[in-house]
C-alpha positions as CSV (number, residue, x, y, z in Angstrom):
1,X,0.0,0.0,0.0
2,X,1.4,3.6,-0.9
3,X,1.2,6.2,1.6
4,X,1.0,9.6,0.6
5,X,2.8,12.3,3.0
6,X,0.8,15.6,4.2
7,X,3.1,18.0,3.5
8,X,3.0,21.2,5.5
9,X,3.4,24.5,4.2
10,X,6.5,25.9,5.9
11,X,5.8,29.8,6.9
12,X,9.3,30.6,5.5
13,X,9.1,29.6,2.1
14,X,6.1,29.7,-0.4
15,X,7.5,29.7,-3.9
16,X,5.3,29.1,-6.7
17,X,7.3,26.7,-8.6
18,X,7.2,24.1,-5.6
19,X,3.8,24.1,-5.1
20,X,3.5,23.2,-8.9
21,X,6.2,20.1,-8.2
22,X,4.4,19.5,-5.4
23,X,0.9,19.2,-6.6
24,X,2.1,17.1,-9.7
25,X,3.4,14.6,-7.0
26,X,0.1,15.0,-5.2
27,X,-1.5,13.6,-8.3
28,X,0.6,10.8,-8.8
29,X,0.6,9.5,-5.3
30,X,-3.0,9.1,-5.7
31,X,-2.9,6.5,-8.4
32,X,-3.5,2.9,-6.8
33,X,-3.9,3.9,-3.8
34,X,-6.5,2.8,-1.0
35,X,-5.1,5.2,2.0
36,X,-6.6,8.7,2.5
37,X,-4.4,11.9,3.0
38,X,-4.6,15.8,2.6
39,X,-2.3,17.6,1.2
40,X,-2.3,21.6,1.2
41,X,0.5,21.9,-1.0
42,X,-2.0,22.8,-3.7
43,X,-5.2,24.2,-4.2
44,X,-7.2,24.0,-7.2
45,X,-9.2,27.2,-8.3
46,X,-6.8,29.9,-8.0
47,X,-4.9,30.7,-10.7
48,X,-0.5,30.4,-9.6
49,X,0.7,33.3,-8.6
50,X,3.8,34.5,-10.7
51,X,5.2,36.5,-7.7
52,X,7.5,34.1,-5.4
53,X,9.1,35.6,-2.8
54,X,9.7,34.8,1.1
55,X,7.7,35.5,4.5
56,X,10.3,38.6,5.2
57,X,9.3,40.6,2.2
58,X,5.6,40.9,3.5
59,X,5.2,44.2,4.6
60,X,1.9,43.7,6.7
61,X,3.0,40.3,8.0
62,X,0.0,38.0,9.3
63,X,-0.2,36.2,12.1
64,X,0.5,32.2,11.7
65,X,0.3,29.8,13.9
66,X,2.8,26.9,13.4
67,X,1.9,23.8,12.3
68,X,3.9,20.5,12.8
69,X,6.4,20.2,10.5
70,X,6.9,17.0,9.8
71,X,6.1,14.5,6.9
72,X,2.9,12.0,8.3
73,X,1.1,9.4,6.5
74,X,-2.7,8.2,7.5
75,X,-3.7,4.8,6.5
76,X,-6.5,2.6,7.4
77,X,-5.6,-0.1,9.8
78,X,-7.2,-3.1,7.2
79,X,-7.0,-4.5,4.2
80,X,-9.1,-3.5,1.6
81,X,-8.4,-6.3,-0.9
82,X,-9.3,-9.0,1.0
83,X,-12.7,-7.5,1.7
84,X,-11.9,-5.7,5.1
85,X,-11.6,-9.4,6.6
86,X,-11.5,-9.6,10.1
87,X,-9.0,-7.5,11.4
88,X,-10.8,-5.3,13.2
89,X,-8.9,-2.4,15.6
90,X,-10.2,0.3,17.9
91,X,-7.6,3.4,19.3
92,X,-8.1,4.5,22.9
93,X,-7.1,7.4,24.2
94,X,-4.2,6.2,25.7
95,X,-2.8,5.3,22.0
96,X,-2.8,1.5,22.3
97,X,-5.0,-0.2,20.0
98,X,-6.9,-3.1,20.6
99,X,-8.1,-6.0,18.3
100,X,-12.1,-6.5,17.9
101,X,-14.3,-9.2,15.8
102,X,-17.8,-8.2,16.5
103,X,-20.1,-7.3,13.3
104,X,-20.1,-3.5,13.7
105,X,-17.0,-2.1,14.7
106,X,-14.2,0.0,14.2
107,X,-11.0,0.5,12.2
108,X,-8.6,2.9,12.9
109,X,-6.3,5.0,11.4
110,X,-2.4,4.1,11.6
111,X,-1.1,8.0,11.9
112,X,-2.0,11.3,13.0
113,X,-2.8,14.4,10.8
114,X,-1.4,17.4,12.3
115,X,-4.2,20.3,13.2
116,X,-3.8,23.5,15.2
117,X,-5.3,23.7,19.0
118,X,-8.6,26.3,18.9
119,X,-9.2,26.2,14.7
120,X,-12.7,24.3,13.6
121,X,-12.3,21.7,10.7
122,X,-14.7,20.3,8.6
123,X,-15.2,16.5,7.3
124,X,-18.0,14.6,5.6
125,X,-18.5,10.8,4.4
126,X,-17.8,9.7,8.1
127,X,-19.3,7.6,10.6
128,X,-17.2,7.0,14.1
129,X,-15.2,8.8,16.3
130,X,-12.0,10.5,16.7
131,X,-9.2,10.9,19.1
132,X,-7.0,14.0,19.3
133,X,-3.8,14.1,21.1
134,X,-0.8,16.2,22.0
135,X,1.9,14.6,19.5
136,X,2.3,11.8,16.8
137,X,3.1,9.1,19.7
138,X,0.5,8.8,20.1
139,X,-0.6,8.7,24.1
140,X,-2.4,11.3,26.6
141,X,-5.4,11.8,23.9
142,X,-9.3,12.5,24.3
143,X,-11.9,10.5,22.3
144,X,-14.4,13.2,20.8
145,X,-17.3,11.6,20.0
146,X,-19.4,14.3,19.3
147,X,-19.2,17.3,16.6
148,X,-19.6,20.9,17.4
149,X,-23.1,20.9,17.0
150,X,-23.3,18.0,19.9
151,X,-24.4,15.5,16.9
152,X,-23.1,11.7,17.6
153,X,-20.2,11.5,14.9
154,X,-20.9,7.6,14.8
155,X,-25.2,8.2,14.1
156,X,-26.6,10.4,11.1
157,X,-26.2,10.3,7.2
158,X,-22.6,9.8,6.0
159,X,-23.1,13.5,3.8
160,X,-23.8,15.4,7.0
161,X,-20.8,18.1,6.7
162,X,-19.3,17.8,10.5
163,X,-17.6,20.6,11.9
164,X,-15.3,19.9,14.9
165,X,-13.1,22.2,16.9
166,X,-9.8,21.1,18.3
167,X,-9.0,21.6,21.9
168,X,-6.1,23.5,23.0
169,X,-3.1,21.2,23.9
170,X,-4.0,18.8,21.2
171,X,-1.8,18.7,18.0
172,X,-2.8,15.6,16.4
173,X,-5.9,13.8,15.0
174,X,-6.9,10.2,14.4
175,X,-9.9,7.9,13.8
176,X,-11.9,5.6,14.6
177,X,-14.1,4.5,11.4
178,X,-17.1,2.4,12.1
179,X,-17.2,-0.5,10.1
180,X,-20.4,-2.3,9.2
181,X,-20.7,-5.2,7.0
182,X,-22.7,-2.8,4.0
183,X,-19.4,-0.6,4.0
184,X,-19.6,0.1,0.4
185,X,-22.4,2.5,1.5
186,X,-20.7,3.8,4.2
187,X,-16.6,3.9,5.5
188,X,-14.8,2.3,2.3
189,X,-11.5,3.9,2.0
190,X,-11.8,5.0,-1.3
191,X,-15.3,6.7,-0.7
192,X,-14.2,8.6,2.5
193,X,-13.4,11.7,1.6
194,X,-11.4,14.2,4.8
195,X,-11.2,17.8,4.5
196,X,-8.3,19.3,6.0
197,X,-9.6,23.1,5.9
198,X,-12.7,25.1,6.1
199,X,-15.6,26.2,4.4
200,X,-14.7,24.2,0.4
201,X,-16.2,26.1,-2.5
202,X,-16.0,25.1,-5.4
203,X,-14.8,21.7,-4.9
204,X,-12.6,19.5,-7.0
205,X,-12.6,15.8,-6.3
206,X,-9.3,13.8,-6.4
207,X,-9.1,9.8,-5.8
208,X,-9.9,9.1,-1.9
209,X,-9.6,13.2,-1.7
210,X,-11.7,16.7,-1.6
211,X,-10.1,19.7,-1.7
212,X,-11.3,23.6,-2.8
213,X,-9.8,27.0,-3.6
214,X,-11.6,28.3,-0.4
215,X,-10.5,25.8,1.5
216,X,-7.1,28.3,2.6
217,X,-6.7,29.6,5.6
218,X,-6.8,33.5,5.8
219,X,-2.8,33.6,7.1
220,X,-2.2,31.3,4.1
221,X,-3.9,33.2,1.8
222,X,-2.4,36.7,2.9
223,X,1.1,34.8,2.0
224,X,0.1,33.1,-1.3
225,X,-2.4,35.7,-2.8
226,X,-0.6,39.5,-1.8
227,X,-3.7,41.6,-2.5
228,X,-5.9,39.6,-0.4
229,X,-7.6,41.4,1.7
230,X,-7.3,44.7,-0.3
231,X,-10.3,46.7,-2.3
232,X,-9.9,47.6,-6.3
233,X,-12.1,49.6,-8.1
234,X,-11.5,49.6,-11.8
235,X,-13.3,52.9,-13.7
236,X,-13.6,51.7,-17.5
237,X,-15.7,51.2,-20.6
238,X,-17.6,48.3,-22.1
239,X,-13.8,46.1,-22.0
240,X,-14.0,46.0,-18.3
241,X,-18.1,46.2,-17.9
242,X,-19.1,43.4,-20.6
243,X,-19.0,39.9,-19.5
244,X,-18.2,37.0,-20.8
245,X,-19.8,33.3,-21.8
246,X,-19.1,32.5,-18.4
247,X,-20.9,35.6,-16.8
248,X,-17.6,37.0,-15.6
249,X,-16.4,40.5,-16.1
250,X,-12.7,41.3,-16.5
251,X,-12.6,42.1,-13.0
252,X,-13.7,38.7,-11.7
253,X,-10.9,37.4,-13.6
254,X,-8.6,39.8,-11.7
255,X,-9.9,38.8,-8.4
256,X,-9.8,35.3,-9.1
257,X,-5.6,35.6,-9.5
258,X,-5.0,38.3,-6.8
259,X,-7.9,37.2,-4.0
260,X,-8.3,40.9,-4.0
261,X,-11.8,42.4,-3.7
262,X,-12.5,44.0,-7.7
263,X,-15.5,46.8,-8.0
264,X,-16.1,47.4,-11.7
265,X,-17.1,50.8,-11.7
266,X,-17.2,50.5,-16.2
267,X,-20.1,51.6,-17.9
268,X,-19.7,50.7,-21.7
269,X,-19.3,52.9,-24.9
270,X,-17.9,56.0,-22.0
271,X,-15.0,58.0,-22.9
272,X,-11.9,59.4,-20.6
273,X,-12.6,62.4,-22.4
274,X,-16.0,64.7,-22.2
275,X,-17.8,65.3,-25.3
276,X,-21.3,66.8,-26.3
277,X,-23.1,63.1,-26.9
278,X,-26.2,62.7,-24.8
279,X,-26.2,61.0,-21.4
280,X,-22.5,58.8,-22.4
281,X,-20.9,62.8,-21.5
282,X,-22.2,62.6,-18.0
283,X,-21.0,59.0,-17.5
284,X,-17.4,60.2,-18.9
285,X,-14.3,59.5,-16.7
286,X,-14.2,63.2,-15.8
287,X,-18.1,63.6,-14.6
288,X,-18.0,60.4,-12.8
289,X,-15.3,61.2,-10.7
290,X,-16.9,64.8,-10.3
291,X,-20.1,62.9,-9.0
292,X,-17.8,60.7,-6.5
293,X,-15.8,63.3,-5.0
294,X,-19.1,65.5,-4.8
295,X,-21.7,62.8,-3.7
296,X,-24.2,64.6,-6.2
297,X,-25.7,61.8,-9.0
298,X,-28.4,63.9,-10.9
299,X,-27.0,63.8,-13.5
300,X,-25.7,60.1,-14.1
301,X,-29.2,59.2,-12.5
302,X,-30.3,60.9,-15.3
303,X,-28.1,59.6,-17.9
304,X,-28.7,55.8,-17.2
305,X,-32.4,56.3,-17.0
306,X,-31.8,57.8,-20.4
307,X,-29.3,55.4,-22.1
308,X,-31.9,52.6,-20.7
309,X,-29.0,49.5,-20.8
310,X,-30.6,47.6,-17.7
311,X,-27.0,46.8,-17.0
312,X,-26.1,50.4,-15.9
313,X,-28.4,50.6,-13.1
314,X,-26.8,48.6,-10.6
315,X,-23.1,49.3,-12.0
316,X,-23.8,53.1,-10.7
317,X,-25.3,51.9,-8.0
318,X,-21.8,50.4,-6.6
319,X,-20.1,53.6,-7.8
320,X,-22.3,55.3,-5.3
321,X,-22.1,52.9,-2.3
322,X,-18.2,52.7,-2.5
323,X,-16.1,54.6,-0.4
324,X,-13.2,55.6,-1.9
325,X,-11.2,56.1,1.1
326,X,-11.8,52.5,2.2
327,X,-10.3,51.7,-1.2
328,X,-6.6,50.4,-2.0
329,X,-5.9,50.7,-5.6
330,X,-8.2,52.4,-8.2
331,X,-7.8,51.2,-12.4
332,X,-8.5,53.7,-15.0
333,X,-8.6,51.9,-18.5
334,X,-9.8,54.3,-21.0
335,X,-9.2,54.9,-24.8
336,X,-11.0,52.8,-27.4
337,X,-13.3,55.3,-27.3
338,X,-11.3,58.4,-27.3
339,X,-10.3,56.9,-30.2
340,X,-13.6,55.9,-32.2
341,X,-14.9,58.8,-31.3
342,X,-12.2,60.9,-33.3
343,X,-11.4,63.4,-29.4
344,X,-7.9,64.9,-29.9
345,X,-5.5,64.2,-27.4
346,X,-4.2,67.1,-25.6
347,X,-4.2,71.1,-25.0
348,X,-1.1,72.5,-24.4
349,X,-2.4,75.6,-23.4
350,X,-4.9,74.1,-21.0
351,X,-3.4,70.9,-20.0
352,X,-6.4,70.1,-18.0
353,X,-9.3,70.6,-20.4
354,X,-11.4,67.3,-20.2
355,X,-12.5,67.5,-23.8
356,X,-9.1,66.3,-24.7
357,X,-8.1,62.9,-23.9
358,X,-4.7,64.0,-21.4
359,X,-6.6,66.8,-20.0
360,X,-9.1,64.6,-18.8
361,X,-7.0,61.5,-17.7
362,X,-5.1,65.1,-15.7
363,X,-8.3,66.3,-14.5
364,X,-9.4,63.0,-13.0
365,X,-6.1,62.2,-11.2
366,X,-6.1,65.7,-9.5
367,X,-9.7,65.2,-8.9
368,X,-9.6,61.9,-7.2
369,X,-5.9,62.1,-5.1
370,X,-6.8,65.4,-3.8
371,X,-10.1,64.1,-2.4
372,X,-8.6,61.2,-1.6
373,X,-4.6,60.6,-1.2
374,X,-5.0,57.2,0.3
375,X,-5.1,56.3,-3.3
376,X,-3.0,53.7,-5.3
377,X,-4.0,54.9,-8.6
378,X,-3.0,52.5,-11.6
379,X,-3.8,53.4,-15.3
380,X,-4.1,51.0,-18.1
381,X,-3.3,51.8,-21.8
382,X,-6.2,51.0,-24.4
383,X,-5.6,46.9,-26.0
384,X,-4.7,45.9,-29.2
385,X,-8.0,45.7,-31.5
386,X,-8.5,45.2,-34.8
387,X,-11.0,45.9,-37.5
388,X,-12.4,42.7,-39.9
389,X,-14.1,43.3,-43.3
390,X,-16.7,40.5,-44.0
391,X,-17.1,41.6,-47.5
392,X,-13.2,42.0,-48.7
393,X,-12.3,39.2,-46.0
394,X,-9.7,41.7,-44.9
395,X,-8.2,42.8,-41.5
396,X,-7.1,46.6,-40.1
397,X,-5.3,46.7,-37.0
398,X,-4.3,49.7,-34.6
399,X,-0.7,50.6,-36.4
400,X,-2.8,51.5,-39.7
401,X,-6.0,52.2,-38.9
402,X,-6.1,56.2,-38.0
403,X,-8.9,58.3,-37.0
404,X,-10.5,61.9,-37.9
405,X,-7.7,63.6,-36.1
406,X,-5.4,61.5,-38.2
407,X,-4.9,59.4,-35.2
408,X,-3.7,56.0,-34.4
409,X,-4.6,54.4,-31.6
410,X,-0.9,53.6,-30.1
411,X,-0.9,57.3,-30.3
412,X,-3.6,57.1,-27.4
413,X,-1.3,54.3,-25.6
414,X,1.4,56.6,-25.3
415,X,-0.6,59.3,-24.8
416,X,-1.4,57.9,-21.4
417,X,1.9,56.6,-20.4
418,X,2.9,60.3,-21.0
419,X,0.8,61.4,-18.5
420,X,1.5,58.5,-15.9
421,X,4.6,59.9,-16.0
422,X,3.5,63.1,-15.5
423,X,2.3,61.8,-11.6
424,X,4.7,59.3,-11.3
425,X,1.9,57.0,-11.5
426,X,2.7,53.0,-12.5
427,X,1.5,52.6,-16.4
428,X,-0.2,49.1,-17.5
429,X,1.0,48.4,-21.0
430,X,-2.5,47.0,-22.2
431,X,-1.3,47.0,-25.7
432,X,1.6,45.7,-25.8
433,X,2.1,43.4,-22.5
434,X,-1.1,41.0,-22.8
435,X,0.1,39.0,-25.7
436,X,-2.4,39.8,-28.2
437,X,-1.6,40.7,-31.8
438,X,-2.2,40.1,-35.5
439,X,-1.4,36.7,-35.6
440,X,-3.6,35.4,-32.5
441,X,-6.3,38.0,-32.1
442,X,-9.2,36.0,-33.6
443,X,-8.4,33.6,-30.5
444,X,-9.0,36.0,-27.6
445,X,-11.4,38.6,-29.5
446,X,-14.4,37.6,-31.8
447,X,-13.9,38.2,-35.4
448,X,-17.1,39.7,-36.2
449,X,-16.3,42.5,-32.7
450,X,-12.9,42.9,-32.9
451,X,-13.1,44.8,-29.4
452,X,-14.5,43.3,-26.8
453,X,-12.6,39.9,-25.9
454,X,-14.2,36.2,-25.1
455,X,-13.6,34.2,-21.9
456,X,-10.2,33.3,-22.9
457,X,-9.3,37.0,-24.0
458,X,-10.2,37.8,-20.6
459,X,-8.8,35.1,-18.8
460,X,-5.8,36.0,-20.5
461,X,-6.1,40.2,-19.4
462,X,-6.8,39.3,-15.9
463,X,-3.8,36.7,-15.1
464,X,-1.8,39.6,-16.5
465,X,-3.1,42.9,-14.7
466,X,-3.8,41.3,-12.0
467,X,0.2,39.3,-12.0
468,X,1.2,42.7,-13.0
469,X,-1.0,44.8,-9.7
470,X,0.3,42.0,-7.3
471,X,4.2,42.7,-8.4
472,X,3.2,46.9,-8.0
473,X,1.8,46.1,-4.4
């Protein structure tokens, strides 16, 4: 019989490339194998973050508690094979284990999983009891044979989800699995499934194993996910606001890799710049941020109500409710439209006049870090896009394509990081640094849009931004 080792994450070390090793190794342990194990060495769900580093370089440290360090192995004490037979064992608390052959009895399990004193665990697909103690002897444990809720852990249906709280002084779990001659429906190592952490959405099933991307603890997920914990408001167009086949906006995608908490604050077809078109010019970059910093909506109320996209309702309704000095970073991704919409890009005279695109990208900045210098502000060039022509069968792309001001719309990308500059604010290359061009647009961005991408496209934009907002902060 195999045994597969519960690694422990050490709270030194958490580099990205060994939890990939490790979680490959996971995988292969599993194959033939009729013990159960955990493993937190990997979690499914999250994206891997690119940033690797070490516990020093946190700057707002978390607390952990340690965990036992060592390498353990949990197998059941009987033979699967030859049908269970009739070795039959029961653990006491004093660690010894004693033999039994009576129809309804126990197994037990031949080592410990380490768990911390005072933290509440979850299991399912269980019927028996357990028995905590202080180290891996094992000797001076406690039976528990009740869960939280004072429910009998050997009574009940098999799917109940048991929660259990260690004591303090204990260190170290076992069990006691009830075995009854129908174990197929009940205690069958290869149907019990043990879950090492709490509260498991979604949930990914492995041989003998059940694991999710929630499952992490919060110290754990302030080391693996750096924006955890933090706030990001992302002010936009349709590239941020639109979702995808999967009903996810480009700012789920972004929480998804950083664990940070993404408002999108995009309303589509909007500008950076202000121009004279109905209701979109109150919902510009500029008049938006106007209505934040004033807490006066008239306006945009009346704009939406106008515009009547059903979607807009509710996405100005979290601009409202958000409180921008509660915020860490703030996005502003703009451009697309500056750029359809033929709005020049800059007044040298009046550097701030929001019907050019740099005056308004000026006037926004000033607008928002005066009102509120807590800020991280973050801007993000217009993507690469392309134009397709169903009748000729031909393709424009952004470094030919110009518009009425005899424009191109790299001319727009730099036009921003110009301006970044300006503040000494940290420029997303959206252009250039998602991967997307000529030869692989079609992949990422419909051919019949040529703007707005698909799930991959934006997939692919929020591994990037958000890889690129965790290596900023």
């Amino acid at each position: 019989m195999n045994k597969m080792p519960l690694n422990i994450l050490s709270t030194k070390k958490f580099p990205v490339k060994a939890l990939l090793v490790l979680f490959v190794l996971l995988s292969l342990t599993f194959q033939n194998n009729y013990c159960f194990a955990i493993s937190i060495d990997e979690i499914a769900g999250l994206s891997p973050v690119a940033k690797s580093g070490s516990y020093e370089d946190l700057t707002d440290k978390p607390t952990v508690k340690t965990i036992p360090q060592e390498s353990v192995s949990v197998d059941l004490m009987a033979t699967y094979t030859a049908g269970w037979s009739d070795l039959k064992n029961y653990r006491q608390a004093d660690g010894s284990v004693i033999q039994t052959n009576s129809t309804a009895d126990y197994i037990t399990s031949l080592g410990g999983i380490p768990v911390i004193a005072g933290t509440t665990y979850t299991f399912s697909h269980f019927k028996g009891n357990v028995i905590v103690f202080p180290n891996n002897t094992p000797s001076g444990g406690k039976i528990i044979q009740n869960d939280d809720n004072g429910l009998s852990l050997a009574s009940g249906s098999i799917s109940t989800i048991r929660t259990l709280t260690i004591p303090e002084g204990y260190s170290y779990i076992y069990f006691n699995v009830l075995y009854l001659k129908d174990y197929n429906t009940y205690c069958k190592p290869d149907y019990f499934k043990y879950t090492y952490m709490r509260n498991l959405n979604p949930v990914i099933t492995m041989p003998y194993l059940q694991l999710s991307a929630e499952n992490l603890t919060k110290d754990i997920k302030n080391i693996a996910l750096p924006l955890y914990g933090k706030k990001i408001a992302c002010f936009g167009d349709s590239i941020f606001q639109k979702t995808d086949t999967n009903n996810k906006t480009l700012g789920d995608y972004i929480s998804s890799r950083t664990g940070a908490t993404v408002y999108n604050c995009a309303l589509g077809g909007t500008k950076c710049s202000y121009d004279a078109l109905q209701y979109y010019s109150d919902l510009s970059f500029t008049k938006l941020i106007d209505a934040v910093v004033s807490n006066t909506w008239t306006k945009q109320d009346a704009a939406v109500a106008g515009i009547g996209n059903s979607e807009f309702s509710p996405i100005l309704q979290r601009v409202k409710s958000i409180d921008l000095s509660k915020v860490d970073i703030v996005t502003i991704a703009y451009g697309t439209n500056d750029f359809t919409g033929n709005m020049a890009l800059d007044d040298k005279s009046h550097g701030n006049d929001i019907k050019y695109y740099k005056g308004a990208l000026r006037y926004g900045i000033n607008a928002l870090l005066t009102a509120y210098p807590n800020l991280n502000i973050v801007l993000i060039t217009p993507y690469f896009r392309f134009w397709y022509n169903a009748q000729t069968k031909t393709y424009t792309y952004p470094d030919t394509k110009t518009n009425t001001p005899h424009l191109l719309l790299t001319d727009y990308v730099t036009a921003m990081k110009e301006v970044a500059a300006e503040y000494n604010l940290p420029c997303i290359d959206g252009y250039k640094d998602m991967g997307i061009n000529a030869l692989n647009c079609t992949y990422y961005i419909p051919q019949a849009d040529g703007t707005h991408h698909n799930a991959y496209g934006k997939q692919l934009l929020g591994s990037r931004i958000g890889g690129m907002l965790e290596g900023l902060f």
